[in-house]
C-alpha positions in Angstrom: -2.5 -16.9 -29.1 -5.6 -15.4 -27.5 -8.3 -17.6 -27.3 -12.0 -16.8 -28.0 -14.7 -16.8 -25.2 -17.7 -19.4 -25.7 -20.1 -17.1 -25.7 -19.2 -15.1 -29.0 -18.4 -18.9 -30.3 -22.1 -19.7 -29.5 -23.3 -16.4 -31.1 -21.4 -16.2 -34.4 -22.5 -19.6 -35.0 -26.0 -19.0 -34.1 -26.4 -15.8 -35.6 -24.2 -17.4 -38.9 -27.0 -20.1 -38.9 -30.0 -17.5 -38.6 -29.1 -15.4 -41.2 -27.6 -18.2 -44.0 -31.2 -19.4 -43.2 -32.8 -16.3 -43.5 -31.0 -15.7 -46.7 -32.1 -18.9 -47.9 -35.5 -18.8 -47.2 -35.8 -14.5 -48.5 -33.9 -16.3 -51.8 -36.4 -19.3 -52.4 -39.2 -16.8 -51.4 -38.3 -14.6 -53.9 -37.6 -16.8 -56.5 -41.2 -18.6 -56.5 -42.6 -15.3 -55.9 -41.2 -14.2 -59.3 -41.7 -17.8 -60.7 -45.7 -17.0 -59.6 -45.7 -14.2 -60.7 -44.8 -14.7 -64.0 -46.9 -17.7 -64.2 -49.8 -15.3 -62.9 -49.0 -12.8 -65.8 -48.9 -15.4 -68.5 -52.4 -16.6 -67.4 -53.5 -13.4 -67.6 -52.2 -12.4 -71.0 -54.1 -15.8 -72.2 -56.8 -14.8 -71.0 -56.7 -11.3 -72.4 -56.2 -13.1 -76.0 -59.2 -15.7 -75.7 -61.0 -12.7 -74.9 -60.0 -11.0 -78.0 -60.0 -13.8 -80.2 -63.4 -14.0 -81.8 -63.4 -9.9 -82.0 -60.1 -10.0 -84.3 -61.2 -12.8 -86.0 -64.8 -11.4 -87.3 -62.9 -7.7 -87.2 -60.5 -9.5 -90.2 -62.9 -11.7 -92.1 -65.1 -9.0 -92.2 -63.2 -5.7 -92.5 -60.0 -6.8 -93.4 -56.2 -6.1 -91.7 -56.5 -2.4 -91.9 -59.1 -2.6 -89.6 -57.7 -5.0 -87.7 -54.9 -3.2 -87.3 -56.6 0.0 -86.0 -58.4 -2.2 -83.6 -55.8 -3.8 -82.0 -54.3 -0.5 -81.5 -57.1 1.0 -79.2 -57.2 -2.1 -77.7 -53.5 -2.0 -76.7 -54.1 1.4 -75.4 -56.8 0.7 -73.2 -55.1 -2.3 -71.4 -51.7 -1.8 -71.5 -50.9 -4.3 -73.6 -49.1 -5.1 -76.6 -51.1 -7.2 -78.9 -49.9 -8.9 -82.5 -51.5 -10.8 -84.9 -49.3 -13.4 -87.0 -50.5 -15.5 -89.9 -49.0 -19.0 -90.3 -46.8 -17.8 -92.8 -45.2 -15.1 -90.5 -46.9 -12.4 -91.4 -47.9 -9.9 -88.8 -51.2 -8.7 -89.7 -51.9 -6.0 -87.0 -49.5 -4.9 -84.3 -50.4 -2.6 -81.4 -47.0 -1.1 -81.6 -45.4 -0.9 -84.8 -46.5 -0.8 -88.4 -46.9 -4.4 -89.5 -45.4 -3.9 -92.5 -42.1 -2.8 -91.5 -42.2 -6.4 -88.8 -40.2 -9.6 -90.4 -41.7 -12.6 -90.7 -42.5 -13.7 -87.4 -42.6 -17.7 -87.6 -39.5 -18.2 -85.8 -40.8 -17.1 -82.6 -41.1 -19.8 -79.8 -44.4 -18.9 -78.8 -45.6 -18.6 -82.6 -43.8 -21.9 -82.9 -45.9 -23.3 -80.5 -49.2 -21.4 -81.0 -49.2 -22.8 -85.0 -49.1 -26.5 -83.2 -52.4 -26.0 -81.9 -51.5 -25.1 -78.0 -50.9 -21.8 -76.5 -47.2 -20.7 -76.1 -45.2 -18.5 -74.1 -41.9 -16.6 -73.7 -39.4 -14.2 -72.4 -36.9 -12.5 -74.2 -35.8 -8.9 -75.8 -38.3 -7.7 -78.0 -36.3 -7.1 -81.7 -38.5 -4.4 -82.4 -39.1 -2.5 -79.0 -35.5 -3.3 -77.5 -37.4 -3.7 -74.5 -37.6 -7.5 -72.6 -40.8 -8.8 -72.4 -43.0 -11.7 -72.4 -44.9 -13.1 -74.7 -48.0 -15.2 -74.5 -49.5 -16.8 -78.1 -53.0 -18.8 -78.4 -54.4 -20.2 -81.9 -57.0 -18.3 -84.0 -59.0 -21.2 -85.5 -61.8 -21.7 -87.8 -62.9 -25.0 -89.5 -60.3 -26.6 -87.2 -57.9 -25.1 -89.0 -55.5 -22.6 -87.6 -55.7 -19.7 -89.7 -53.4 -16.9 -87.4 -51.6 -16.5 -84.3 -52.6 -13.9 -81.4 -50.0 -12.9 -79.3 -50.1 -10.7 -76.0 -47.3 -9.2 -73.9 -46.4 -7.0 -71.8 -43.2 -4.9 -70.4 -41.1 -7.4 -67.9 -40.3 -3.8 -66.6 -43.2 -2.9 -65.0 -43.4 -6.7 -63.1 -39.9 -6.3 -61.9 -41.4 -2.6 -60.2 -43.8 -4.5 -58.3 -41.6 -8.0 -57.4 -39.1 -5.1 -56.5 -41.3 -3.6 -53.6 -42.6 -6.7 -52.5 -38.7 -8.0 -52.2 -38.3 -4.3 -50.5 -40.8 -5.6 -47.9 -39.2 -9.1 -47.6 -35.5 -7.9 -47.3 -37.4 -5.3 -44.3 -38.8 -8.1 -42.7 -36.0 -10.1 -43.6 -33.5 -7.7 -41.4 -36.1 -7.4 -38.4 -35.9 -11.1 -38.2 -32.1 -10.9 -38.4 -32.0 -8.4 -35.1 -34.4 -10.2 -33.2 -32.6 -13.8 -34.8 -29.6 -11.9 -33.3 -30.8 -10.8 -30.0 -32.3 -14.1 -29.4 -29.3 -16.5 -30.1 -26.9 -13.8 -27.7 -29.8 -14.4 -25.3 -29.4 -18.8 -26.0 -25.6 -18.4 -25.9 -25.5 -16.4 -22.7 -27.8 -18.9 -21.1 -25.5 -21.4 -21.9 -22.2 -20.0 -21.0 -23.7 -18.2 -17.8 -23.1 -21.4 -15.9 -19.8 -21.8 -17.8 -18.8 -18.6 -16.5 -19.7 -19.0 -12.9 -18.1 -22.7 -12.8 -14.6 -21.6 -14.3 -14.8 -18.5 -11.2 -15.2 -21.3 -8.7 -12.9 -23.5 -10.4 -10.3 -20.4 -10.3 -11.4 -19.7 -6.6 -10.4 -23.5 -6.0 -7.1 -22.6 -7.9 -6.3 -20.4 -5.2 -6.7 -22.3 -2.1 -10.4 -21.3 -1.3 -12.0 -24.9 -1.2 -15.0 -23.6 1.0 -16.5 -21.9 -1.5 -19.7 -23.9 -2.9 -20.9 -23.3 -6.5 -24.3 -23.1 -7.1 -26.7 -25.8 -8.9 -28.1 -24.7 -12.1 -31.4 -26.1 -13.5 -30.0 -28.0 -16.3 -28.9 -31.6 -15.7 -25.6 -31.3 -17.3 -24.2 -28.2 -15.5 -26.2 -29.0 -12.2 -24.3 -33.0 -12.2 -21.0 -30.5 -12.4 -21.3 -28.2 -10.2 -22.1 -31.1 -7.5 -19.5 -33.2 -8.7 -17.0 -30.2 -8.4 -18.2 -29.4 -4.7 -17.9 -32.7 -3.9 -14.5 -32.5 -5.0 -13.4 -29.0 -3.4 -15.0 -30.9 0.1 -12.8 -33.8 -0.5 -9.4 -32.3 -1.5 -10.2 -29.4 1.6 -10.4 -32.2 4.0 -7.0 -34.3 2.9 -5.6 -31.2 2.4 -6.0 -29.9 5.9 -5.4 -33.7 7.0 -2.0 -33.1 4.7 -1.6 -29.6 6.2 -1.6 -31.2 9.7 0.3 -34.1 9.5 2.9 -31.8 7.9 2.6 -29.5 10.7 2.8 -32.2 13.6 6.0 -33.9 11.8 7.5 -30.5 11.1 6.9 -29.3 14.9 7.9 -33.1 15.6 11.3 -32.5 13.9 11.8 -29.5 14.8 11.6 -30.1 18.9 13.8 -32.9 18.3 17.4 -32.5 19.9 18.5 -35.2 17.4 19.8 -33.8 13.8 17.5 -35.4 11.1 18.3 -35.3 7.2 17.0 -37.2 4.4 18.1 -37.5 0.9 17.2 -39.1 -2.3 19.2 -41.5 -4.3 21.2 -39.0 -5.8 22.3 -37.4 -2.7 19.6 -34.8 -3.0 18.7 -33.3 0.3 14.7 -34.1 0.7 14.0 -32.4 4.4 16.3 -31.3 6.8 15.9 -30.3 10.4 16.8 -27.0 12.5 19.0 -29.4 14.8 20.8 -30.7 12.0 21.3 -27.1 10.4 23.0 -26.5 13.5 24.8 -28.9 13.8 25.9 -29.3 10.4 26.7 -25.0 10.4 23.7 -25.0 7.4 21.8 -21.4 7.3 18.1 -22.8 8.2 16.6 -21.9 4.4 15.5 -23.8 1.7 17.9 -26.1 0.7 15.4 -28.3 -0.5 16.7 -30.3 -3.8 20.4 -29.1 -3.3 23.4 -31.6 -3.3 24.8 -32.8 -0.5 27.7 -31.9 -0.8 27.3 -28.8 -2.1 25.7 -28.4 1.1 27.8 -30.0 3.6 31.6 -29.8 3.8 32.3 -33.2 6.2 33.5 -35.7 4.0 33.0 -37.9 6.6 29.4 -37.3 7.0 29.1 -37.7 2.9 31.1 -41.2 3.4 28.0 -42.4 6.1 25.1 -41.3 4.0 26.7 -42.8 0.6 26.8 -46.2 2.3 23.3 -46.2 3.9 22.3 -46.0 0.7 24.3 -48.8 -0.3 23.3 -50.9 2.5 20.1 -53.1 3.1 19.9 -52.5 7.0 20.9 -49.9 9.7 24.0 -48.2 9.8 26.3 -46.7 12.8 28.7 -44.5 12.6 30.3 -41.6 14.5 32.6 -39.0 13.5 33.8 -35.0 14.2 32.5 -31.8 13.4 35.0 -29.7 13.5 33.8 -25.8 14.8 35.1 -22.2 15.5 35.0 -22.4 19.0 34.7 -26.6 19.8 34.5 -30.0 18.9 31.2 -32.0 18.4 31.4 -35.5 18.7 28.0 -36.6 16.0 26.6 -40.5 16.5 24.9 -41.4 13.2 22.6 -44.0 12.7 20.9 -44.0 9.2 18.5 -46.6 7.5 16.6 -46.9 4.0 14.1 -44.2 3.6 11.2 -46.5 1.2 7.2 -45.6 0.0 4.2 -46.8 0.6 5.0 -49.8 -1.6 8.2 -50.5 -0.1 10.2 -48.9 -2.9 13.6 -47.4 -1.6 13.5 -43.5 -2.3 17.0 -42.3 -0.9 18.0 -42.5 2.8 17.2 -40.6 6.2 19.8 -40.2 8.8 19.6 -39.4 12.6 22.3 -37.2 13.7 22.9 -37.4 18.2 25.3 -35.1 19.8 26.9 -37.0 21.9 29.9 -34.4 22.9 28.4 -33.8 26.5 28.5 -37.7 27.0 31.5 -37.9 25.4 33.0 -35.1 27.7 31.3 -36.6 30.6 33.0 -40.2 29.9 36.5 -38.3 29.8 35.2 -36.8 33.0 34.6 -40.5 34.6 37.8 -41.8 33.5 39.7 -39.0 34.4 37.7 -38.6 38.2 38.7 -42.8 38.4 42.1 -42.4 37.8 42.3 -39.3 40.2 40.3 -41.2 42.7 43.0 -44.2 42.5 45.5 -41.9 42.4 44.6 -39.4 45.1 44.0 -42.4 47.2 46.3 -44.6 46.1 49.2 -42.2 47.8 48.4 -41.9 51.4 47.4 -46.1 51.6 51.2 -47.0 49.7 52.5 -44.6 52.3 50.5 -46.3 55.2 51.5 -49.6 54.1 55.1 -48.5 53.5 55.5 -47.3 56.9 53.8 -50.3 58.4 55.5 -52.8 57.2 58.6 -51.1 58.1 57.3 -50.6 61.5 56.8 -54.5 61.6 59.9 -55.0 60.0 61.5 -54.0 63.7 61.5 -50.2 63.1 58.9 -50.6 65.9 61.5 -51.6 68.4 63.1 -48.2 67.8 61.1 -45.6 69.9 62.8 -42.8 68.0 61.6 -44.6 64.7 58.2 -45.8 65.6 57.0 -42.3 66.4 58.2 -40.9 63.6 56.5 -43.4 61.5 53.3 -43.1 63.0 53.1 -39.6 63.0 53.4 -40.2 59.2 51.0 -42.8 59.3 48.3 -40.5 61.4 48.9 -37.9 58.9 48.2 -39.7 56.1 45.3 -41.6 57.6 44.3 -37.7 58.1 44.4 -36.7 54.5 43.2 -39.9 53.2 40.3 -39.2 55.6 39.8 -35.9 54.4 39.5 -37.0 51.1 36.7 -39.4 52.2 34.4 -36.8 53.5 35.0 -34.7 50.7 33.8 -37.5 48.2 30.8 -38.2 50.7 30.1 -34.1 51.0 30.3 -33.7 47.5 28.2 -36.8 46.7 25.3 -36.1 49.2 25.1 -32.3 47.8 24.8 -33.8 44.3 21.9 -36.2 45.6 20.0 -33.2 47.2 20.3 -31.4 44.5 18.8 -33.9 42.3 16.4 -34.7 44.2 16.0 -31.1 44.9 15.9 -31.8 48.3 18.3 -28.9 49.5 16.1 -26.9 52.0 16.6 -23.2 51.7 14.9 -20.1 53.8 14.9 -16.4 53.4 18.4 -15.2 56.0 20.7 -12.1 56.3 24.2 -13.4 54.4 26.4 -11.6 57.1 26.1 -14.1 59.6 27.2 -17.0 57.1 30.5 -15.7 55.9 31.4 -14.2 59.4 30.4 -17.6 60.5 33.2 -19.0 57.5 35.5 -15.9 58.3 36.0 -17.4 61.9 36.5 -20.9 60.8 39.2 -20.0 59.2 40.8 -17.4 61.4 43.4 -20.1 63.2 44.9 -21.1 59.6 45.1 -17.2 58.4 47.0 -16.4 61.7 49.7 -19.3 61.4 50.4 -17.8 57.5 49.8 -13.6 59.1 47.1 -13.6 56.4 44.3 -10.5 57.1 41.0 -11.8 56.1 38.3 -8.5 55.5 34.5 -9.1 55.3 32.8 -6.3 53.1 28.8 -7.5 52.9 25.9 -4.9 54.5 23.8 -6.0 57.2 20.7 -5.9 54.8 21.7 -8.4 51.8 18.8 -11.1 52.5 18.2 -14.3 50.0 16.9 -17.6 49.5 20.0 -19.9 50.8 20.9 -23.1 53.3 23.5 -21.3 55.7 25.3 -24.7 56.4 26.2 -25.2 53.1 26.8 -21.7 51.7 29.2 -21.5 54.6 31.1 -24.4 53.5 31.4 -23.3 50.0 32.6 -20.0 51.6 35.2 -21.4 53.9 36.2 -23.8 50.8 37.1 -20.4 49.0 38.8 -18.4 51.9 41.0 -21.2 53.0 41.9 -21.5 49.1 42.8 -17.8 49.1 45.0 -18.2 52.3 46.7 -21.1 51.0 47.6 -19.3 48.1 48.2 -15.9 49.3 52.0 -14.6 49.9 52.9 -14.5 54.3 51.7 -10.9 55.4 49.1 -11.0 52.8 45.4 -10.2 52.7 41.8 -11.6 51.7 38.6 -9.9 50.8 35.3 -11.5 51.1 32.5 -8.9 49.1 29.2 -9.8 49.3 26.8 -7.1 47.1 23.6 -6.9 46.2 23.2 -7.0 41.8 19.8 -6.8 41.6 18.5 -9.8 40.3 21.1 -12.0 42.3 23.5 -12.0 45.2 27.9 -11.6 44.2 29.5 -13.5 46.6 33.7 -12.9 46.3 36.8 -14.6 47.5 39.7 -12.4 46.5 43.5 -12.8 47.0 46.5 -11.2 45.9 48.3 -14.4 45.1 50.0 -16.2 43.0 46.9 -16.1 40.3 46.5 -18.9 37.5 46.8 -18.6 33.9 44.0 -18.5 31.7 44.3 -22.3 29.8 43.1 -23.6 33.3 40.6 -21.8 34.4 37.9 -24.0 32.2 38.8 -26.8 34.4 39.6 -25.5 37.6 36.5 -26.3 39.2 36.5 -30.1 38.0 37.2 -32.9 41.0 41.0 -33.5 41.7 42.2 -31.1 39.0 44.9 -29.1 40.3 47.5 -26.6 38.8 50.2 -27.1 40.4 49.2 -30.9 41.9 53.0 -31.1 43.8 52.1 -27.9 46.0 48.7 -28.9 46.2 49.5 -31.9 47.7 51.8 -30.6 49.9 49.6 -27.4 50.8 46.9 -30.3 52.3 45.0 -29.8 49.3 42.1 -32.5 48.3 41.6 -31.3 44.6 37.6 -31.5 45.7 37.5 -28.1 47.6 36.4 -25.8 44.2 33.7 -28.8 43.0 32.2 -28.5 46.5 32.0 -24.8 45.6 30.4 -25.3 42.6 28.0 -27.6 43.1 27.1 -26.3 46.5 26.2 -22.3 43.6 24.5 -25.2 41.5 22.0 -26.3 44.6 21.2 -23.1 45.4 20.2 -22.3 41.5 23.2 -19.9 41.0 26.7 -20.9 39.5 30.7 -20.5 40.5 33.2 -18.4 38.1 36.9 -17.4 38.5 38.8 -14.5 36.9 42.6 -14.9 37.5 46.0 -13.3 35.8 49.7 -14.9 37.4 51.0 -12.1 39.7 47.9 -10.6 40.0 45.7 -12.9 42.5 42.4 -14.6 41.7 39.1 -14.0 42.4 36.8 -16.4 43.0 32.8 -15.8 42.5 29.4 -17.5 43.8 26.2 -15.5 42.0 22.9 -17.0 43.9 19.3 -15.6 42.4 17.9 -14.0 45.4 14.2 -15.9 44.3 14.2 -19.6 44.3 14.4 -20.6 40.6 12.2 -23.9 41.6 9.4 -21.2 43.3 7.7 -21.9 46.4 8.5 -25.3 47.7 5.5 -27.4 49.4 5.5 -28.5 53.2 6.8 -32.2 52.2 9.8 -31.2 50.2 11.3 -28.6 53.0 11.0 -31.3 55.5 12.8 -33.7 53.4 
């Protein structure tokens, strides 16, 4: 239903009260107007008969009714006035009117009535003769005390109600003026009043909407002038915990949002309160509002459902772990969730901390596996050492034939287990430069490194009749440490001719791809297939770990290579097919990724 504004509330009622007032007032006006009137009029008809009364009376002792009669008649005509003259028994005597014969007795009349007692009378009523209304005033004709006839005056109520009609002409005129400036007035009093009304519901609607800043203005009156301050007073107070709110939000949003960790909190009824863009990630949840959903309408791990159900049955912390299962990989999630309680301490649901711990997790199966490879790897040569020793002291060493053959055994497993050794302590000090980003590079032509490799490994390419070709123009330049580059090359090329077919070739392409130097190492081999290529350049993992072995292989050579692309900023890849060769890739960034090194660093 529509509701009526204040201001036409104000005015009806004010304008309702001015004119039942007015009414009232024009009405009691008019009424002792008539009231005086009349009053005025029956004085005046008295007064008219006492001035008559001695007249009529000589007039009928002396001439008799006849002549009173004719006399009262040019007296009636001079003033207007109808006079009769009534004896006690009723008998009109003279009449200015009619014939007093043809009257009826008379002695009924109030006035008579009253006249006959002694005291003048008066009334208002219908005339029975004239059919006119009128009113009648009566006074006592005496003599000797005695009252010996009645005079009576009156005159037409017709011709007082002409006047009292043009005076209540003038009043209802006056009447209506006062009504339209009654009127204008009270829209003027109930716009004074609703003005400030008006102007505090705008600022309070202005408030509605988020605009706290604006100030309303103080009005003269004490009522209105205590509300506007109080409301400004309150718009400054709610801006300033509102952008106090506003910014704590922001800092714990931006907070949350930076966080690697996966944070979601829920309600008692499993109700999702906030959640984070790690854990939409995580957790495969488009990053929208799903403020107030379910759980698990949300999130399809029943495992993760099963953690956050019994953190919200428990009085402490809670760890857990378990497995999202993905398109493309596993994520191993640690969980650790605790009450989530007000400012009162009241529990309100839950809030649970989600870690991605896959990379650790990977990185432990990494360890493990790089211990048992170590023991193993090493384990080999030293059981074949002390094999051959003990033989030897057995008395094998009193055989010449025997002894040497043993020892050359011994020396070549001494060799390998050496070369194992250094490999572990290259591959350890390039991982501590690089952390410590201590690996010291300069601008220098590429050509000269991987000739430099080319030749180290011309002896071994002979023995198998292996063709090693260098394709890299004179003018490739880039940020790199030859010593180490050339290692990682070398590591690659002797790869190659260890896998390569007798009679074979090898390719080493250097070009230039804009952004970053393409270092490759291709062979025509026996190539790999495409389940171990992910871990081909991890430490000890071979493919084939009986030719490896017996090939002279490490199992470190291709995590040399890689971390050796890693210190230089770059990265190592491999593309391979079986029959078809491999191909074995170092990409550098021609700019230093760290930028320009100080004085300090490059000596170190």
């Amino acid at each position: 239903m529509r509701r009526a504004r204040l201001l036409w509330q104000l005015y009806a009622s004010y304008l309702a009260i001015t004119l039942l007032s007015l009414a009232a007032v024009t009405m009691y006006a008019s009424a002792s107007l008539r009231r005086a009137y009349l009053e005025q009029a029956e004085v005046e008809l008295q007064e008219r008969a006492a001035l008559m009364r001695h007249q009529l009376s000589r007039i009928y002792h002396e001439q008799g009714a006849d002549a009173l009669d004719r006399l009262v008649k040019e007296l009636a005509g001079a003033r207007e006035t109808r006079i009769t003259v009534i004896l006690p028994s009723g008998t009109v005597v003279a009449d200015s009117e009619e014939n007093p014969a043809d009257m009826k007795d008379h002695s009924n009349r109030p006035e008579i009535v009253q006249a006959l007692k002694g005291s003048a009378g008066s009334d208002m009523r219908i005339s029975p003769t004239l059919r006119i209304r009128m009113i009648y005033t009566a006074i006592p004709m005496t003599e000797n005390g005695q009252v010996w006839a009645v005079l009576r005056t009156a005159v037409p109520l017709a011709s007082l109600d002409r006047v009292l009609h043009g005076i209540y002409r003038r009043i209802v005129l006056g009447g209506v003026l006062v009504a339209v400036v009654a009127a204008g007035l009270s829209l003027a009093a109930a716009r004074r009043i609703t003005r400030p009304l008006e102007e505090i519901k705008q600022g309070a609607q202005r408030f509605a909407r988020g605009d706290l800043r604006h100030k309303l203005p103080i009005f003269d009156s004490e009522e209105f002038g205590s509300l506007a301050e109080a409301m400004n007073q309150m718009a400054r107070h709610l801006d300033e915990r509102i952008r106090a709110t506003v910014a704590q939000r922001n800092e714990q949003q931006a907070v949350l949002s930076s966080m690697v960790e996966g944070v979601l909190a829920v309600d008692p009824d499993l109700r999702l309160i906030s959640l984070n863009e790690t854990a939409c990630e995580f957790l495969g949840i488009p990053a929208g509002d799903v403020q107030g959903q379910g759980l698990r309408e949300v999130v399809r791990n029943t495992d993760l459902v099963r953690f956050v159900e019994q953190v919200l049955q428990s009085s402490g912390p809670v760890d857990g772990r378990f497995v999202l299962h993905g398109e493309f990989r596993e994520r191993h999630i640690q969980t650790r969730g605790a009450a989530l309680r007000d400012e009162q301490g009241r529990r309100m649901g839950a809030v649970v901390v989600l870690n991605d711990v896959t990379t650790l997790y990977r990185l432990e199966n990494i360890r493990k596996d790089f211990v048992a490879n170590v023991s193993h790897e090493l384990k080999t040569p030293i059981t074949s050492i002390k094999g051959f020793i003990e033989t030897l002291l057995d008395g094998a060493i009193d055989s010449p034939t025997d002894a040497r053959r043993f020892l050359e055994i011994v020396a070549r497993q001494a060799r390998r287990l050496n070369a194992i050794v250094e490999d572990l302590l290259t591959l350890s000090k390039i991982e501590q430069q690089t952390d410590e980003a201590r690996v010291e590079r300069q601008e220098a032509a590429l050509r000269p490194t991987i000739v430099a490799a080319v030749q180290l490994c011309e002896i071994k390419a002979a023995d198998k009749d292996v063709r090693v070709e260098i394709d890299c123009e004179p003018t490739i330049h880039g940020r790199l440490n030859p010593p180490l580059l050339e290692q990682a090359v070398v590591n690659l090329i002797d790869n190659a001719i260890k896998y390569s077919e007798r009679g074979g070739d090898v390719r080493v392409e250097v070009k230039d791809a804009g952004s970053r130097i393409v270092i490759r190492v291709i062979d025509h081999g026996c190539g790999i297939e495409s389940r171990y290529l992910p871990r081909l350049f991890e430490r000890f993992y071979r493919v084939d770990k009986a030719r490896s072995r017996k090939l002279g292989g490490t199992g470190l050579g291709l995590a040399i290579v890689k971390h050796i692309a890693q210190a230089h900023g770059g990265w190592a890849s491999v593309e391979s097919a079986p029959g078809r060769g491999s191909t074995f890739t170092i990409h550098l960034p021609k700019t230093d990724p760290r930028g320009p090194r100080s004085a300090s660093t490059n000596t170190a």
